[in-house]
N, C-alpha and C positions, 0 to 999 in steps of 0.2 A: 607127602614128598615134595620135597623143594625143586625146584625146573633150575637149572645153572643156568647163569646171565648169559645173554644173547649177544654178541660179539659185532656181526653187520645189521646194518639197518637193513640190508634185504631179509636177512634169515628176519628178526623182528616184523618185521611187514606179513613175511610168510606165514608166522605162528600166530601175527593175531588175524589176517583173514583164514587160515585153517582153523580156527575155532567160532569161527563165525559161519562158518561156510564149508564142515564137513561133509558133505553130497554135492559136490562139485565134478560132474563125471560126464558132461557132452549131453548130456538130459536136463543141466541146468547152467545156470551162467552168474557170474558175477559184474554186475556194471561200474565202469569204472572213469569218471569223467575230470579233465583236467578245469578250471576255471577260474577266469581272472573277475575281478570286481573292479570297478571304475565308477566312483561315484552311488550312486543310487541303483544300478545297472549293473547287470553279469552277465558273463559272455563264454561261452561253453569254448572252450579253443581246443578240446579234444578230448572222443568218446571211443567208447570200445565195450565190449559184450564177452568177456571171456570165460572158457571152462576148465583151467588150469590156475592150480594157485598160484604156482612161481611167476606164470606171465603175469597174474593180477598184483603180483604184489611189485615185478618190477615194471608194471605201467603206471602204479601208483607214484612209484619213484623217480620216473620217468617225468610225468609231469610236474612234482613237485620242483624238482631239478629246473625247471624250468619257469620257476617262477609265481606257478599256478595253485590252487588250491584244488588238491585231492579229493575228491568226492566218493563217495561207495552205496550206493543201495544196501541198507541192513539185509532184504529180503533176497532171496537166490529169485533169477527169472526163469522162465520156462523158457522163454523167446528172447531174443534180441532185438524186436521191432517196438514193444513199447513197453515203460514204465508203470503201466495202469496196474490197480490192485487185480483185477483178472491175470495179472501175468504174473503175480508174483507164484515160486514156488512155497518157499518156507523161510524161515526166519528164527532164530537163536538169539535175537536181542529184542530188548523194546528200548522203544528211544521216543523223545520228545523237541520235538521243533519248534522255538519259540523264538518269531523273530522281533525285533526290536529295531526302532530308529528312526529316519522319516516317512519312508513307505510304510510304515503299521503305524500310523498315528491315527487313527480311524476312533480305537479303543483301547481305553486305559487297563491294564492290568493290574493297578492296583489302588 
């Protein structure tokens, strides 16, 4: 079945963290961090811990609007107090972090 194109960038936002983050019910959370980069440096300029999609998805938009880059934890939190792999609840993506640039000059990846 074909899904009909998505018309606002909220409704969009909503449908891709509701499939990321189907068990989102006050038992878990979604992290959602605003962040500017300056130079070699990032600067968290605003966080939040939510159990609702629609707030997740218009916090998302909220900080983008603002200049920032949108962040999300793939994994659902149990808690809102820390990021650590103990907190995570569960996760429907695998992803890979591979930074590049002057701070990872250490070692060559290829």
């Amino acid at each position: 079945m074909v899904e009909a194109p998505i018309d606002s960038a909220q409704a969009q936002a909503r449908q891709f963290l509701a499939h990321l983050f189907p068990r989102v019910d006050g038992n878990n959370f979604i992290e959602i961090r605003g962040i500017e980069f300056r130079g070699d440096k990032s600067i968290v300029r605003a966080d939040g811990c939510l159990d609702d999609i629609d707030e997740a998805a218009e916090a998302a938009l909220l900080v983008s609007d603002e200049s920032l880059h949108a962040y999300f934890g793939v994994a659902a939190r149990r808690r809102c107090e820390t990021g650590t792999r103990d907190n995570l609840a569960y996760t429907n993506a695998v992803w890979a972090d591979v930074d590049v640039g002057k701070a990872h000059t250490t070692r060559k990846l290829h």
